[in-house]
Backbone as CSV, one residue per row, in Angstrom:
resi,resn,N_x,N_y,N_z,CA_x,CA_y,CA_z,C_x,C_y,C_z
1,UNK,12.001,-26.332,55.844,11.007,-25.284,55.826,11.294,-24.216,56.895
2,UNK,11.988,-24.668,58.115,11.861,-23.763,59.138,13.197,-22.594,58.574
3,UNK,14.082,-23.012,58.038,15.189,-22.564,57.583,14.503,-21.046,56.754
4,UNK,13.515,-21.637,56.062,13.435,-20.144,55.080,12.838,-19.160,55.892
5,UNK,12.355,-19.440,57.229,11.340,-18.344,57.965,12.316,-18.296,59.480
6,UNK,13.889,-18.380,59.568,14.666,-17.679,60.441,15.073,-16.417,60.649
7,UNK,15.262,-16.242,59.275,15.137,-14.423,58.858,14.017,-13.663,59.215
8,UNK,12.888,-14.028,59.535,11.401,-13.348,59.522,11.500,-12.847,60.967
9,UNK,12.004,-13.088,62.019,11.477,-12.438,63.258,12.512,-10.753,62.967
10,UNK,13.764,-11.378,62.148,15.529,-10.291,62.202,14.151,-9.401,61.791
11,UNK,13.612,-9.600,60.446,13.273,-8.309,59.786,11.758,-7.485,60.371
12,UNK,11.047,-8.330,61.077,9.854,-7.920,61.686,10.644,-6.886,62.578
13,UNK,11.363,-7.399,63.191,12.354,-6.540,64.473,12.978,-5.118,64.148
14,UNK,13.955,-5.814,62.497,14.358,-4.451,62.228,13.185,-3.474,61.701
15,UNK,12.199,-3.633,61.221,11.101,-3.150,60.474,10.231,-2.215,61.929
16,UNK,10.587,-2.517,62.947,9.980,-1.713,64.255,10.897,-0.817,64.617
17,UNK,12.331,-1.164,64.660,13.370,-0.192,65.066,12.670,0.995,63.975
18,UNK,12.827,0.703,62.602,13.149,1.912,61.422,11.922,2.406,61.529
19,UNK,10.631,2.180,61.680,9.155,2.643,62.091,9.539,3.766,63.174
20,UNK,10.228,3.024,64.199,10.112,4.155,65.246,11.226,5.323,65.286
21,UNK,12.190,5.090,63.948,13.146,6.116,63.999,12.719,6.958,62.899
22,UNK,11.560,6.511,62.211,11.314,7.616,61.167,10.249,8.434,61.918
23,UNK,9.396,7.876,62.738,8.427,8.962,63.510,8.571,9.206,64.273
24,UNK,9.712,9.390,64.963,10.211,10.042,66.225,11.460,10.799,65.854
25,UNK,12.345,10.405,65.074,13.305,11.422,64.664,13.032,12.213,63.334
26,UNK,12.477,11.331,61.779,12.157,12.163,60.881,11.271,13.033,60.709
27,UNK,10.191,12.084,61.282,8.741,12.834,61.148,8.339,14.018,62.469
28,UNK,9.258,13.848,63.482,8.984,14.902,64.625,10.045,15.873,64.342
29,UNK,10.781,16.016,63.573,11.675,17.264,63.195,13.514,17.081,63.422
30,UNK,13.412,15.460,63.767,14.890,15.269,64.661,15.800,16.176,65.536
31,UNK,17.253,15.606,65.344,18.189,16.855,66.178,17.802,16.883,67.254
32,UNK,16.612,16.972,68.526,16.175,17.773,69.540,17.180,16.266,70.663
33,UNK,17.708,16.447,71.689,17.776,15.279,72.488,16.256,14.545,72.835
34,UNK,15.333,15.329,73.592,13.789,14.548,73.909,13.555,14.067,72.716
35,UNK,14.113,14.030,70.975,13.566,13.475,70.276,14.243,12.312,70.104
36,UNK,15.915,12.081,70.268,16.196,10.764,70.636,16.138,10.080,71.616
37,UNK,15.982,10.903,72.904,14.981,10.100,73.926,13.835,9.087,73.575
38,UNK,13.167,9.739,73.108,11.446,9.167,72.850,12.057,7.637,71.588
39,UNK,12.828,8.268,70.416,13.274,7.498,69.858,13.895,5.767,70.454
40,UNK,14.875,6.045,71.508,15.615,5.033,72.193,14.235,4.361,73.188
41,UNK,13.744,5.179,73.922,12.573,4.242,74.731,11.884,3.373,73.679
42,UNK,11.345,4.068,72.554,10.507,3.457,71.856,11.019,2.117,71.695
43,UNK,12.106,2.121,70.776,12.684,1.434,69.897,13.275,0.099,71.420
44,UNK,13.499,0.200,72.231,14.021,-0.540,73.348,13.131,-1.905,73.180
45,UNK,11.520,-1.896,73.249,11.743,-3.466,73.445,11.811,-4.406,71.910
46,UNK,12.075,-3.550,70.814,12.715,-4.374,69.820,14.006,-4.595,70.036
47,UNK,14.818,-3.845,70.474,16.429,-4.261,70.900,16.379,-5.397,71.921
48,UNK,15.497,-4.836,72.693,15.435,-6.380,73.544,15.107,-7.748,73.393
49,UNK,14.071,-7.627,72.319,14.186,-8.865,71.698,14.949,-9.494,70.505
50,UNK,15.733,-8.685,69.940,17.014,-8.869,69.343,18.091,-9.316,69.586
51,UNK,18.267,-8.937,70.566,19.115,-9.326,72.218,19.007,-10.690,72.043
52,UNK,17.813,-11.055,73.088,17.214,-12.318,73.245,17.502,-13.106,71.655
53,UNK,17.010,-12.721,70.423,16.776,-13.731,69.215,18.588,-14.040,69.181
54,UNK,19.454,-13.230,69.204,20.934,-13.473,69.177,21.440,-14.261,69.680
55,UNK,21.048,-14.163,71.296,21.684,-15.315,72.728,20.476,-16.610,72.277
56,UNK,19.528,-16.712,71.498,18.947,-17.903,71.832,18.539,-18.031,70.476
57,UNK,19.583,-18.074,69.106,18.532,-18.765,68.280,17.501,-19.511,67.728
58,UNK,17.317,-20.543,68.863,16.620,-21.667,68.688,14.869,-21.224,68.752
59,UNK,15.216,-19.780,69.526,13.588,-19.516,70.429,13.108,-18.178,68.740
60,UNK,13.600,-18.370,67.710,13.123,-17.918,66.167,11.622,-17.579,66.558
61,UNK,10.681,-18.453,66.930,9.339,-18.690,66.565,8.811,-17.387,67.954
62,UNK,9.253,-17.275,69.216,9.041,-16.826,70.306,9.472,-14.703,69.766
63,UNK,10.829,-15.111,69.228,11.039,-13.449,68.791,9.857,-13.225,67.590
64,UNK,9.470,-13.956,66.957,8.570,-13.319,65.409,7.096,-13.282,66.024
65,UNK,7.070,-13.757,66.876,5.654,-13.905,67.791,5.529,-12.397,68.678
66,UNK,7.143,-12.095,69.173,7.140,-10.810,70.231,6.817,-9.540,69.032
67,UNK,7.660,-9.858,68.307,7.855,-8.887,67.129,6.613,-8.372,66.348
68,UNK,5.693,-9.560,65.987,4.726,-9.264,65.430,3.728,-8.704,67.019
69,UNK,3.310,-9.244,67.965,2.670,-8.259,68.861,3.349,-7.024,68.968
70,UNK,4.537,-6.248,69.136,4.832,-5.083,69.357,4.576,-4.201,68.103
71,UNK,4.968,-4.707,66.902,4.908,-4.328,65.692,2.929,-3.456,65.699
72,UNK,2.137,-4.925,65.808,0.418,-4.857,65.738,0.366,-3.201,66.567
73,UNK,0.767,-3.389,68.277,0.421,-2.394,69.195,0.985,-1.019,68.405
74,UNK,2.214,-0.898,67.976,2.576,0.604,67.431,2.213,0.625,66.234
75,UNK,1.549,-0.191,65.068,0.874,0.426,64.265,-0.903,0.495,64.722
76,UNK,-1.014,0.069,65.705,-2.274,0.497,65.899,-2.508,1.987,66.542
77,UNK,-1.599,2.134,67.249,-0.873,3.434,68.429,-0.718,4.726,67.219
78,UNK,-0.148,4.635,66.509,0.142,5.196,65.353,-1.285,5.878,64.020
79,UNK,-1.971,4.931,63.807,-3.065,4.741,63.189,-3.807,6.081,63.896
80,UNK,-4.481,5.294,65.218,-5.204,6.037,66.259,-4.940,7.813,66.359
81,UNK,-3.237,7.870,66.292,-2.660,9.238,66.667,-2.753,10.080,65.420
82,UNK,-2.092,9.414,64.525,-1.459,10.325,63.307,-2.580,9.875,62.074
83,UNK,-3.072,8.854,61.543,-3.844,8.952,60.668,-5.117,9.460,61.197
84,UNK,-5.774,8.916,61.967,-7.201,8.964,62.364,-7.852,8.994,63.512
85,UNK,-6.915,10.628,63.971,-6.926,10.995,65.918,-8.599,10.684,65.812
86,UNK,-9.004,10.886,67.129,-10.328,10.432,67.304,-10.445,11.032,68.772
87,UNK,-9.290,10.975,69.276,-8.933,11.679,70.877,-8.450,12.628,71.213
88,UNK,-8.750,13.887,71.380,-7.680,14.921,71.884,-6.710,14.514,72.921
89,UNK,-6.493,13.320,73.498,-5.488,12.973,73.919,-4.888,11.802,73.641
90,UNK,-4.823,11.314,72.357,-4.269,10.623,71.477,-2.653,10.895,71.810
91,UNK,-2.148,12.055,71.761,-0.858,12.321,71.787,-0.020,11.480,73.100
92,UNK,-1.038,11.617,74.393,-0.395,10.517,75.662,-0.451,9.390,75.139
93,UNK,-1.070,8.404,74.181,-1.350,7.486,73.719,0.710,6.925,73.309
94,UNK,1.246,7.698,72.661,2.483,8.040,72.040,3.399,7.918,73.052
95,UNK,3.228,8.333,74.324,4.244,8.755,75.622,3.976,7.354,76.287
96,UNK,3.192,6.809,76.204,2.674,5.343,77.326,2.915,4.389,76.537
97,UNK,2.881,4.057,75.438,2.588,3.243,74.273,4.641,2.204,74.426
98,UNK,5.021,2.834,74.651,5.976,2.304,74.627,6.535,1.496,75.979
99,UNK,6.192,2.067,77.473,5.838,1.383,78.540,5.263,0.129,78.631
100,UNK,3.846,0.387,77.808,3.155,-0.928,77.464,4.107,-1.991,76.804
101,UNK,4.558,-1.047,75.782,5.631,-2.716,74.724,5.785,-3.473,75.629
102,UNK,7.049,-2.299,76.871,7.974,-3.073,77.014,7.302,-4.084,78.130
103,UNK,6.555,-3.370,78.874,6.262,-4.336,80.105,4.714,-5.388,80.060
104,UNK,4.138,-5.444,78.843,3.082,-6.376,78.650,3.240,-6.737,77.332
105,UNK,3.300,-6.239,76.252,3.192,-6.669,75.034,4.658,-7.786,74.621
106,UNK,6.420,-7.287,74.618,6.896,-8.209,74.773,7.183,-9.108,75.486
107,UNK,6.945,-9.302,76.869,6.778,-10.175,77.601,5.690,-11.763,77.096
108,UNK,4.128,-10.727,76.828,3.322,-11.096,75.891,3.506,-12.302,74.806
109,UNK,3.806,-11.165,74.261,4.313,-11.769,72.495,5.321,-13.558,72.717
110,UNK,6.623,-12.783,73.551,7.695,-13.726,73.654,6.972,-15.547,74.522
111,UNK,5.949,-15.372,75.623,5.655,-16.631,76.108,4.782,-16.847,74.883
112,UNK,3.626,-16.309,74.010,2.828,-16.583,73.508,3.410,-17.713,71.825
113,UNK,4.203,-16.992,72.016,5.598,-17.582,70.599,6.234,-19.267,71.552
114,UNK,6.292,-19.170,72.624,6.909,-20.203,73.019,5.946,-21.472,73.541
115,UNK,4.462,-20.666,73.632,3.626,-21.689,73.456,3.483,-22.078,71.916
116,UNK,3.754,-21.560,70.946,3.478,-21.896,69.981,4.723,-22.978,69.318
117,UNK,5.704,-22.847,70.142,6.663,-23.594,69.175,6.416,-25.006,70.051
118,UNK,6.024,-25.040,71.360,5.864,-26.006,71.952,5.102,-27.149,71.019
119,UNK,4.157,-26.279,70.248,2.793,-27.568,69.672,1.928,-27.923,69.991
C-alpha cells in the first residue's frame, strides 16, 4: 500500500513549483529579472523539500506532510490576494508569504509528517 502513495509527496511538490511559476512568471507578465526573483524565492522551500525527499526516501510521509502545508499556505495566500482581495494590502501578503514557507510552514509541515509516520 505504501508503494502506491511514494509518488504523492514528488507531485504535491512539483504541483507548488508550477503554481508558483505560473503566477509569478506567467501571470505577472514574465521576462522582468524581480519576476524570476520572486519566482526562485517562492518556489525555494519546495526545492528544499525535494532536496530532502531525494537524500532521504524513507522520510515519503514527512515531504507529503511539508508539501501539503506549503501547498494549503500559498493557495490560501493566493485566494486572499488574487481571487478575493479583502485588503488593500493583500499584495505584502505575496512578498512575506514565502519567508513564512520557508521558515515556519516547512519546517512545520516536515516534523509534523514525521510525527505522523512515527504512529
Amino acid at each position: 500500500m505504501t508503494k502506491l502513495f511514494r509518488p504523492l509527496p514528488f507531485a504535491v511538490l512539483t504541483f507548488g513549483i508550477l503554481l508558483h511559476a505560473h503566477g509569478d512568471l506567467i501571470l505577472a507578465g514574465g521576462g522582468s529579472p524581480l519576476a524570476a526573483a520572486v519566482f526562485l524565492f517562492s518556489a525555494l522551500p519546495y526545492v528544499i523539500a525535494l532536496i530532502a525527499l531525494r537524500r532521504h526516501p524513507e522520510s515519503w510521509i514527512a515531504a507529503l506532510a511539508a508539501g501539503a502545508v506549503l501547498l494549503m499556505m500559498d493557495l490560501a495566500v493566493f485566494r486572499s490576494v488574487l481571487i478575493s482581495p479583502a485588503l488593500s494590502a493583500g499584495l505584502l501578503a505575496l512578498l512575506v508569504e514565502p519567508l513564512v514557507n520557508l521558515l515556519l510552514a516547512l519546517p512545520f509541515g516536515w516534523y509534523l509528517g514525521r510525527v505522523m509516520a512515527r504512529g
